[in-house]
C-alpha positions as CSV (number, residue, x, y, z in Angstrom):
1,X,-71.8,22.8,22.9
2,X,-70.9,20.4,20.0
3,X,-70.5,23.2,17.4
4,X,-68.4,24.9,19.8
5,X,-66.1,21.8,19.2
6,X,-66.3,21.9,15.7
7,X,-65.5,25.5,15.1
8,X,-61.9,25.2,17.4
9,X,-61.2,21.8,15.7
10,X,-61.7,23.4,12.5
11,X,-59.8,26.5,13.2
12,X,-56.9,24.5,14.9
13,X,-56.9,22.3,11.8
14,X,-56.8,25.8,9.6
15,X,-53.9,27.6,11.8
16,X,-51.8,24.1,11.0
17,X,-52.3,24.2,7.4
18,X,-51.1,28.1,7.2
19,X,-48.2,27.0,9.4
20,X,-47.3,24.1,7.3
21,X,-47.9,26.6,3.9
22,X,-46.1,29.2,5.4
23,X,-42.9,27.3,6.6
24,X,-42.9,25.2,2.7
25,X,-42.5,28.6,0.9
26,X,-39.7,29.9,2.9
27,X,-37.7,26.5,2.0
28,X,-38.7,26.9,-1.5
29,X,-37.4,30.8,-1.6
30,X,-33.7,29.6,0.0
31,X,-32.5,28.3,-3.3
32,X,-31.2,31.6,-4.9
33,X,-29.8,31.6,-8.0
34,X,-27.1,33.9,-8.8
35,X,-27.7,36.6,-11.4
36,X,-25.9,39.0,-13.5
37,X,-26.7,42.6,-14.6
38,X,-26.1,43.6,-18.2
39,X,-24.7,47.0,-19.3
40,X,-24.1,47.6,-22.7
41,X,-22.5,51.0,-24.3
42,X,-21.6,51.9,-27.5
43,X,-22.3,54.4,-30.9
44,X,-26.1,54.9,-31.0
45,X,-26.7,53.7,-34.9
46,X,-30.0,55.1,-36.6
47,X,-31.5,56.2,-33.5
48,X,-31.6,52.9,-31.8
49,X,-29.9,52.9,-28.6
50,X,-26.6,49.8,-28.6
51,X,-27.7,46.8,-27.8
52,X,-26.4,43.2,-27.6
53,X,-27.8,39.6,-28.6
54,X,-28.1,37.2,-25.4
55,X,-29.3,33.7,-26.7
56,X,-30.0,35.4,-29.9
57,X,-32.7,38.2,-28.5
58,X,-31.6,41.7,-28.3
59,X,-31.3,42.9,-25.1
60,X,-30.1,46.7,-23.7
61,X,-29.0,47.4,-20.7
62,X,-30.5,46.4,-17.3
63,X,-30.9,42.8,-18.1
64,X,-30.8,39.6,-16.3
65,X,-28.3,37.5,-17.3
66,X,-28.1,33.8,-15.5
67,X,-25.4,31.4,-16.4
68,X,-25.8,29.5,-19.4
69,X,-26.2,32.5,-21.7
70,X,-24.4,33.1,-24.8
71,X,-23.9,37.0,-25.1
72,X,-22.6,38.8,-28.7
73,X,-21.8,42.3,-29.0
74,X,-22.4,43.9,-32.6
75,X,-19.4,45.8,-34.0
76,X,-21.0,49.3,-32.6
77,X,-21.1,48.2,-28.7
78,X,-19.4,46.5,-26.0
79,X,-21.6,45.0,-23.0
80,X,-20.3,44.3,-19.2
81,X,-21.4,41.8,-17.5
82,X,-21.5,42.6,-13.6
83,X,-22.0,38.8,-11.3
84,X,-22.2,40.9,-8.2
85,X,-19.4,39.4,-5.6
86,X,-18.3,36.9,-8.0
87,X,-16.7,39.1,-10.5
88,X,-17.2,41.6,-13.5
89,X,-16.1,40.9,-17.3
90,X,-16.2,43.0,-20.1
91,X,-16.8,41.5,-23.7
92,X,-15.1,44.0,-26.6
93,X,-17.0,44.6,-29.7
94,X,-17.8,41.8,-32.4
95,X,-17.4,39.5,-29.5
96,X,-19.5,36.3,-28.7
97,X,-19.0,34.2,-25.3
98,X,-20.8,31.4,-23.9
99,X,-20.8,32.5,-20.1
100,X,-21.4,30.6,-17.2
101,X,-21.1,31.0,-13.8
102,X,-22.1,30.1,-10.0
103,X,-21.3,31.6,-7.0
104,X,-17.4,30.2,-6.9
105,X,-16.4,31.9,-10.0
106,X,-16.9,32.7,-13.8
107,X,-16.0,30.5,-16.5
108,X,-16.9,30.8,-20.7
109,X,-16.4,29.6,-23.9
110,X,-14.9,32.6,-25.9
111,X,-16.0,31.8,-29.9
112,X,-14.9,34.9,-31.0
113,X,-13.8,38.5,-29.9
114,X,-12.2,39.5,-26.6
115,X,-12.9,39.5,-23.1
116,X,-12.2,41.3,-19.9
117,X,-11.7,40.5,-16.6
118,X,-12.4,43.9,-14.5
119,X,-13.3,42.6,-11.4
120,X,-13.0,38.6,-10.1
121,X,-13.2,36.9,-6.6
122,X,-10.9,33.9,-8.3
123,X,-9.4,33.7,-11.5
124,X,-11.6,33.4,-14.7
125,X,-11.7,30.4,-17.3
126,X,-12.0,31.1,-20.3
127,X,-11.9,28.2,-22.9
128,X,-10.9,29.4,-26.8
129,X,-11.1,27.8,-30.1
130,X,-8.6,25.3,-30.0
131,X,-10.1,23.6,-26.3
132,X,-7.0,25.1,-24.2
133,X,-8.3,26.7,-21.3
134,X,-7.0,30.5,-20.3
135,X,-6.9,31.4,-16.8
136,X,-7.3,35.5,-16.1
137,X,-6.9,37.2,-13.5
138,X,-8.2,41.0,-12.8
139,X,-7.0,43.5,-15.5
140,X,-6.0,40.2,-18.2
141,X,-8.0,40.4,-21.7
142,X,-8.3,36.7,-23.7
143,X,-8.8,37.3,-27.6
144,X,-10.3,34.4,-29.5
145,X,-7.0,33.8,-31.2
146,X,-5.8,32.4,-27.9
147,X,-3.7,35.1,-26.7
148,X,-3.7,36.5,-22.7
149,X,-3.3,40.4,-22.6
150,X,-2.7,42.1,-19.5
151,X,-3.5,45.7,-19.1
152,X,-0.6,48.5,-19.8
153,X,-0.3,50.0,-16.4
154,X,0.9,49.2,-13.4
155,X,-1.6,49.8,-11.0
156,X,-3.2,46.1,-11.8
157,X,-7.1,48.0,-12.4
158,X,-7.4,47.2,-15.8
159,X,-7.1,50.8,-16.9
160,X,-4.8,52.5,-19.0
């Protein structure tokens, strides 16, 4: 009768600790952080496909990219950089940008090159050379030099 007891104490005592373990690691997964993809396109050079230098490690397309990262594109490729709901930029060749971003919006440090806006749920801040900080909406281009370019058409997509 007394190891009958036991064993339900014991298993009543195991069922809490899975509970407790169980309920921990759902609070723990909550904290998402967001992520972007990287594509990169360009001229394939010696039979390497185009890549693109994130925190100074080559990386192709399909990447994670998480804010905080500083992204260069060689002078054969240009790389987008797609945050999901919170925007898309594209970053022209011989560009470098120190991107960073949450889910409210996209903001960099352009050191040299140009970059895109393609897609944005708010405008993009983009901070050049000189400290000023450039506010771009969807279709607007900021080139290192401190210059806002909007796209040629007038259907506002950022095409041509």
């Amino acid at each position: 009768m007394n190891s009958k007891v036991w064993i339900r104490k014991a298993l009543s005592m195991c069922l809490v600790v899975a509970t407790i373990a169980t309920y921990s690691m759902v609070a723990l997964a909550g904290s998402e952080r967001v992520a972007g993809e990287l594509s990169v396109s360009g001229k394939i050079v010696n039979g390497e496909t185009p890549f693109v230098k994130v925190n100074g490690e080559a990386a192709q397309s399909g990447r994670s990219i998480f804010s905080s990262s500083t992204i260069a594109t060689p002078e054969n490729a240009s790389a987008t950089v797609n945050i999901g709901r919170v925007g898309k930029i594209e970053l022209a060749p011989n560009t470098t940008l120190a991107l960073s971003f949450d889910e409210r919006g996209i903001n960099g440090d352009l050191l040299a090159g140009r970059v895109t806006v393609l897609n944005s749920s708010d405008t993009v801040n983009i901070k050049m050379l000189d400290g000023t900080i450039t506010k771009l909406n969807v279709g607007n281009s900021a080139v290192a030099t401190g210059k806002i370019q909007d796209d040629d058409d007038s259907d506002n997509d950022g095409g041509s």
